[in-house]
Each structure stands twice: as structure tokens, then as C-alpha cells.
C-alpha positions in Angstrom: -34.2 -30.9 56.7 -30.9 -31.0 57.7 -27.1 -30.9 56.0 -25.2 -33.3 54.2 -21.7 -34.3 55.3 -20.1 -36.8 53.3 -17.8 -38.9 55.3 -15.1 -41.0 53.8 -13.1 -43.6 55.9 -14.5 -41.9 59.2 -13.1 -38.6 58.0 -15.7 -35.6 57.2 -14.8 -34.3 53.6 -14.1 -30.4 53.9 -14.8 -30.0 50.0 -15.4 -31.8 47.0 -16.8 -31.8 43.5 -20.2 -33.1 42.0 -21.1 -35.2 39.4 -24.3 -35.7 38.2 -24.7 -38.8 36.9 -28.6 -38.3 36.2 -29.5 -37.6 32.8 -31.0 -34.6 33.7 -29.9 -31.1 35.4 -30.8 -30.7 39.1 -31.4 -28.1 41.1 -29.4 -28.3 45.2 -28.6 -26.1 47.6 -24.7 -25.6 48.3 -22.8 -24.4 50.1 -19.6 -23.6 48.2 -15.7 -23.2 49.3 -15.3 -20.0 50.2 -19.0 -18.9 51.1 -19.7 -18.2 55.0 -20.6 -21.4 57.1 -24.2 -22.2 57.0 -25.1 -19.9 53.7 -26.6 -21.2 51.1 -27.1 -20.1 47.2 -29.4 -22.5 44.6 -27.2 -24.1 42.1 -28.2 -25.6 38.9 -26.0 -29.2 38.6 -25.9 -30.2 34.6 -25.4 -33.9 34.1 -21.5 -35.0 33.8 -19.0 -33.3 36.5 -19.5 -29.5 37.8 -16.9 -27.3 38.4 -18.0 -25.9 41.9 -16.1 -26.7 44.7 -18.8 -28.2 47.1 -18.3 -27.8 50.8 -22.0 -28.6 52.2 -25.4 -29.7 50.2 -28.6 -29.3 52.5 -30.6 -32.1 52.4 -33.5 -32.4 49.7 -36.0 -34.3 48.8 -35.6 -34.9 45.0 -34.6 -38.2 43.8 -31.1 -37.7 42.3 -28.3 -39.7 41.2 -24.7 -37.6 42.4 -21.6 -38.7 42.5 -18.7 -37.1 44.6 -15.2 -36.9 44.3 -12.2 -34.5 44.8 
């Protein structure tokens, strides 16, 4: 397992939003803007867009369908 960095035009995104465009909640691991590098907490993503602020999500297995954006 590793972490997910989502690069955009060769440019690593520092933080973004998530939008679950599933049609059912998910569960990832985050970790969010203003938490300490490399800490993680469980959050539960509800379909539609989330109002955390997303700085890393460590890599899963589930089958998902996210969207990001800022």
C-alpha cells in the first residue's frame, strides 16, 4: 500500500476536495489539510461532493468511483 498523489499538468496537487460519484458512501483513509504529514484518520465519503479538504488518500483496494477537484 502506498499514498495517492494526484498530479495535474506535472504539478503534485497540495489539497483538494472529493466527490463521490458512486452511488454509494465509501469509506478512505485521508489525510486532511491541516493534520500532520503522514497521519491518517478513516473518513466516511457520502455520494455527491464532501466538504473535507483532502491533502493525501492512502491507497485502497475498494473499487470506487471519486472525482477530484479544488
Amino acid at each position: 500500500m502506498g499514498v495517492i498523489f494526484l498530479r495535474f499538468l506535472g504539478v503534485t496537487l497540495t489539497v483538494f476536495s472529493i466527490k463521490n460519484d458512486g452511488e454509494t458512501a465509501v469509506v478512505l483513509e485521508v489525510n486532511l489539510w491541516g493534520m500532520e504529514p503522514g497521519k491518517f484518520v478513516a473518513t466516511r465519503f457520502e455520494t455527491g461532493w464532501n466538504p473535507e479538504i483532502v491533502r493525501e488518500i492512502k491507497q485502497t483496494s475498494i473499487n470506487a468511483t471519486l472525482v477530484w477537484g479544488y
